[in-house]
C-alpha positions in Angstrom: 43.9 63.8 37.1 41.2 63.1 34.7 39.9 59.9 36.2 40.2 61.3 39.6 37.9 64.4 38.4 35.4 61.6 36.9 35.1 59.8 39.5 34.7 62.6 41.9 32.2 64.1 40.1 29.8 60.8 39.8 30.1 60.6 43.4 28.9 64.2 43.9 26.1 63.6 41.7 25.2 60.6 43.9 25.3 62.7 46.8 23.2 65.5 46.0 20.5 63.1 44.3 20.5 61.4 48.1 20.2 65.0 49.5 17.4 66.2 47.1 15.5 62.6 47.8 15.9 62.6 51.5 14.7 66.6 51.6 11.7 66.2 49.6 10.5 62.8 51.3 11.2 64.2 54.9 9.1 67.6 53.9 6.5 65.4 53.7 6.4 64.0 57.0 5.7 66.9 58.3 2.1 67.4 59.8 1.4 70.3 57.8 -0.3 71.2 54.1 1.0 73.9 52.6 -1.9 74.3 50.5 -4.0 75.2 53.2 -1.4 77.7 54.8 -1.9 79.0 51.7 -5.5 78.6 51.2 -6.7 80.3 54.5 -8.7 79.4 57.5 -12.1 79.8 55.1 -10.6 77.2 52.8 -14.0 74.8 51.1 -12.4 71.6 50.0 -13.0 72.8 46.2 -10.4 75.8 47.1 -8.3 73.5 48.3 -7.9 70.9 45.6 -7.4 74.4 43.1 -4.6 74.9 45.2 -2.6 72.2 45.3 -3.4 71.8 41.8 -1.7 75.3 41.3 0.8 74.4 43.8 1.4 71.1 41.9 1.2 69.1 45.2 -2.4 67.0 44.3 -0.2 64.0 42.6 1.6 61.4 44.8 5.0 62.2 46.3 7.2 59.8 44.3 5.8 61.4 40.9 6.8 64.5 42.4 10.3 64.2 43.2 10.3 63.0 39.8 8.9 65.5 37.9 10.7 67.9 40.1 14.0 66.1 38.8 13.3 66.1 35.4 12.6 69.7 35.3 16.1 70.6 36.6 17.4 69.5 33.7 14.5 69.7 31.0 12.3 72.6 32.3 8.6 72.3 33.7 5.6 73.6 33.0 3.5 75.0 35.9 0.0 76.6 36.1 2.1 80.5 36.7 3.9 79.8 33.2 7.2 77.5 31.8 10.3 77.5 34.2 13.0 76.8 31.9 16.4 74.6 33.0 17.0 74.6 35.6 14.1 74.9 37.2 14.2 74.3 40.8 10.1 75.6 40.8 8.0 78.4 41.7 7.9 80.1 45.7 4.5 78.4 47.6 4.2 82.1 49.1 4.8 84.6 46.6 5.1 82.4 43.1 8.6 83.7 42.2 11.0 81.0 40.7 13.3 80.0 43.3 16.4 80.1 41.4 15.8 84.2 41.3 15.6 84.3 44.6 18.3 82.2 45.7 20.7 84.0 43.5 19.6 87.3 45.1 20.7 85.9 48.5 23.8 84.5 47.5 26.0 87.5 47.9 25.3 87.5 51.8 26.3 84.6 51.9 29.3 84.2 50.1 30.4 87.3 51.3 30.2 86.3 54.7 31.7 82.4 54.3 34.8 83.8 51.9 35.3 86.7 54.7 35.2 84.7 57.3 37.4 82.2 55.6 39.9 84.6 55.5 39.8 85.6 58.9 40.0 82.7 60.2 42.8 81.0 58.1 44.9 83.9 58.3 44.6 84.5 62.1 44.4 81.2 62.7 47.1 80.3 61.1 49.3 82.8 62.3 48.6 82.5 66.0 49.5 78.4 64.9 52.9 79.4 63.4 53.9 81.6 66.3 52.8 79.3 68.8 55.0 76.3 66.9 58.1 78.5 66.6 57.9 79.7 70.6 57.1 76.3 71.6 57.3 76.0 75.4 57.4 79.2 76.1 54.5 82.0 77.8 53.5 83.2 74.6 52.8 79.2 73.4 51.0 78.3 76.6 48.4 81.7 76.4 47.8 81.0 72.5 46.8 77.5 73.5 44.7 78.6 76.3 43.7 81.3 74.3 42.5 78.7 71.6 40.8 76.6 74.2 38.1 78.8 75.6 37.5 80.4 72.0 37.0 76.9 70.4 34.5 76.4 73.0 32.3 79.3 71.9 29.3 79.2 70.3 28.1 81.2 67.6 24.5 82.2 69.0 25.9 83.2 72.0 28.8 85.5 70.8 26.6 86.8 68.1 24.4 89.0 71.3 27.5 89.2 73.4 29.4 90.9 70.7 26.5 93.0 69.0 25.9 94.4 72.8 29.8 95.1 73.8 30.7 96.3 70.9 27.4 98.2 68.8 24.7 99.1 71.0 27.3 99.9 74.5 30.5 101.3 73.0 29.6 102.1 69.0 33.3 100.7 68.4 31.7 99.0 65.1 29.0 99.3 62.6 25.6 97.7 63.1 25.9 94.5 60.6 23.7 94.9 57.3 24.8 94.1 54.2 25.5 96.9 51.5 26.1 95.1 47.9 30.2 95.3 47.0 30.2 96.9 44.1 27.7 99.9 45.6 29.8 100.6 48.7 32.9 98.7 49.5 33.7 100.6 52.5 29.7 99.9 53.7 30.5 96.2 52.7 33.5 96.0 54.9 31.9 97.4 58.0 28.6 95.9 58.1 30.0 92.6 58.0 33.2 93.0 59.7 31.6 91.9 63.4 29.9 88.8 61.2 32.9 87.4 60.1 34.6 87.9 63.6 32.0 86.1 65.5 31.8 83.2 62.4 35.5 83.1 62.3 36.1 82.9 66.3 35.4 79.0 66.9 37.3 78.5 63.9 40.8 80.6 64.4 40.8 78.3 68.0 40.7 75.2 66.1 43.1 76.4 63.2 45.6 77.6 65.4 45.8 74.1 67.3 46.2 72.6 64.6 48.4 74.5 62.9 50.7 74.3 66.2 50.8 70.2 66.2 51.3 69.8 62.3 54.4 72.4 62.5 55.8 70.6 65.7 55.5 67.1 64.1 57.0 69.0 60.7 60.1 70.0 62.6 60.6 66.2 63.6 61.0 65.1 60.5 63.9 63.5 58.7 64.2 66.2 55.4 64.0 69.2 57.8 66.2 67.7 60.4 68.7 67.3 57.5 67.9 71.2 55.8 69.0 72.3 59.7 71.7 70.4 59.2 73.2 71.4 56.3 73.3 74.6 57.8 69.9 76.6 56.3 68.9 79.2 58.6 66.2 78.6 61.0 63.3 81.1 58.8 64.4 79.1 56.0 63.9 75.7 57.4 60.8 76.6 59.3 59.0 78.3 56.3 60.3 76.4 53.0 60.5 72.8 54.4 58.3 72.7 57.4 55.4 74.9 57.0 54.9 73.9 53.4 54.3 70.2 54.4 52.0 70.9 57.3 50.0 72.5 54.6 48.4 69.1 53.4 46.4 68.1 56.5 45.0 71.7 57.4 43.9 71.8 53.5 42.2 68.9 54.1 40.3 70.1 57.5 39.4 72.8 55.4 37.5 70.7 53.0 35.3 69.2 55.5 35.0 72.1 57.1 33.5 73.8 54.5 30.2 72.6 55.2 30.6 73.7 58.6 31.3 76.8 57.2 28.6 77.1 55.7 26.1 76.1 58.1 28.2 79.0 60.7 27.6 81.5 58.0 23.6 80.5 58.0 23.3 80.9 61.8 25.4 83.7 61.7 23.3 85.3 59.6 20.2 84.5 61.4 21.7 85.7 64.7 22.8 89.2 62.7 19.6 89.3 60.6 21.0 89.6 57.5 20.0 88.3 54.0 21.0 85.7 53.0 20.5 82.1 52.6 20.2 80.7 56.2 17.2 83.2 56.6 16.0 82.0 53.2 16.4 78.3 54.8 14.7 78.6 58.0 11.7 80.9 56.7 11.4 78.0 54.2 10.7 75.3 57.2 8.5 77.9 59.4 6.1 78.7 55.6 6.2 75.0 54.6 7.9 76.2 51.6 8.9 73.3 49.6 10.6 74.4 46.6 12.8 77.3 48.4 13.8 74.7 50.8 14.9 72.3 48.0 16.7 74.9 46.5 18.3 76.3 49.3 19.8 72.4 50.1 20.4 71.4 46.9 22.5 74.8 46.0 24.8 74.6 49.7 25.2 71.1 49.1 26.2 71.3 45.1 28.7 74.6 46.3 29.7 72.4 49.3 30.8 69.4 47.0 32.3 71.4 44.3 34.2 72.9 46.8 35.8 69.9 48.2 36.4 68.6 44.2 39.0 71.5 44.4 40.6 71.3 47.4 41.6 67.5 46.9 42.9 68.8 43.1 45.2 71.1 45.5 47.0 68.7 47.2 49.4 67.8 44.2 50.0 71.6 44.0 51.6 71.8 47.8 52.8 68.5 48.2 54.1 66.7 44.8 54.6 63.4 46.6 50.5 63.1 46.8 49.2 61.3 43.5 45.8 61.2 42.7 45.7 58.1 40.6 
């Protein structure tokens, strides 16, 4: 377990330094100077150097990524004051370290990927199991249907849809905002409840197919075949032997999933107009804000990797014939 950790690890290190490099080069090739957005139309050429001397953008790219590197891990000095590790650098539009803010917009975020999460897995899965143990039957054939046309959504489009049938029509829910959990869990609940919904829709279609095949090909196999018939009821078979080992290849679905997750959750919250970090993300690109768009990758993509670290480590927990040597 410990080499398999190890060696997981260096390959999510290798992965986010390709993400951070790829980021910062491709900013870059961007017809636009952020100095100047930030300068103004009035902007001398004196001005300008000042500010991307301020900015710390007047050295050549390559030196940049690299100092940017170095001060994640060793702290930077910049012309607002010292960013101590790890420093991810200073806002181009308002000078506040980027770490602060990212962490401020975390909470949207997670709030809405975790609850969505759990919508969909648990609805999903559900619809799946019920689906699998009425195989062939009307209730099978509508959940399939059912799964087809949801899986085909999109989240833009049910985002509008929903917010006008179900808010601004019929007031059946809240308008989504996001209230901090620990100030009002009931406010929590129901401004994000038509979020995760429209976030977890494409996903309950896809869980639920899949949940229906891997618990129809379970019931085919040999050790279940012989639990029915040694004369275990049909619960008992369905639940301890089958369901259990269909468990492995939706866990790992999940894990790639999660960065689809993600990047749902980030639409979703643009689409709802909420705070967290997909706004953070795209006002980044629009403001030619380098750092917060660094930041912004760099943190989804460490949480992303981490993430699918654990969900491998799983698989020895449901299923001990996997080995992870």
């Amino acid at each position: 377990m410990l080499r398999f950790l190890l060696r997981r690890s260096l390959g999510a290190i290798a992965i986010l330094l390709i993400i951070s490099a790829v980021t910062f080069f491709l900013f870059y090739a961007i017809p636009r100077n952020p100095a100047l957005l930030a300068c103004g139309k009035t902007c001398t050429p004196d001005q300008l150097a000042i500010v991307e001397r301020n900015l710390g953008i007047d050295k050549p790219v390559p030196v940049q990524y690299w100092e940017y590197m170095v001060g994640i891990f060793a702290g930077r000095d910049y012309p607002v004051g010292h960013c101590p590790a790890p420093c991810l650098g200073y806002s181009f539009t308002d000078n506040r370290p980027v770490l602060e803010t990212i962490l401020d917009r975390v909470p949207t975020t997670f709030s809405l990927a975790v609850g969505g999460a759990v919508v969909f897995l648990v609805v999903g899965l559900s619809m799946g199991m019920l689906a699998a143990w009425r195989r062939g039957t009307l209730l099978d054939k509508s959940l399939s249907s059912a799964s087809l046309v949801l899986g085909s959504m999109q989240i833009y489009f049910l985002g509008p849809l929903a917010l006008a049938l179900l808010v601004y029509n019929n007031q059946i829910l809240s308008q989504p905002e996001y209230v901090p959990l620990t100030e009002d869990p009931l406010g929590w609940f129901n401004g994000l409840l038509l979020p995760w919904l429209v976030l977890s829709t494409i996903f309950t279609a896809n869980y639920t197919r899949m949940a229906r095949s891997t618990l129809i090909e379970q019931l085919r196999e040999d050790h279940v075949r012989t639990a029915r018939a040694k004369g275990m009821s049909r619960p008992t078979v369905f639940f301890r032997y089958a369901w259990r080992g269909s468990l492995i290849p939706i866990v790992t679905i999940f894990g790639i999933d999660l960065g689809s997750l993600f990047g749902g959750a980030m639409i979703t919250e643009f689409t709802f107009n909420l705070p967290g970090l997909g706004r953070l993300a795209v006002d980044s690109v629009t403001k030619s804000n380098l750092p917060m768009l660094m930041g912004v990758m760099l943190f989804a993509a460490l949480v992303i990797v981490l993430f699918n670290i654990l969900v491998d480590a799983c698989y020895a927990l449901i299923d001990p014939r996997v080995r992870l040597a």
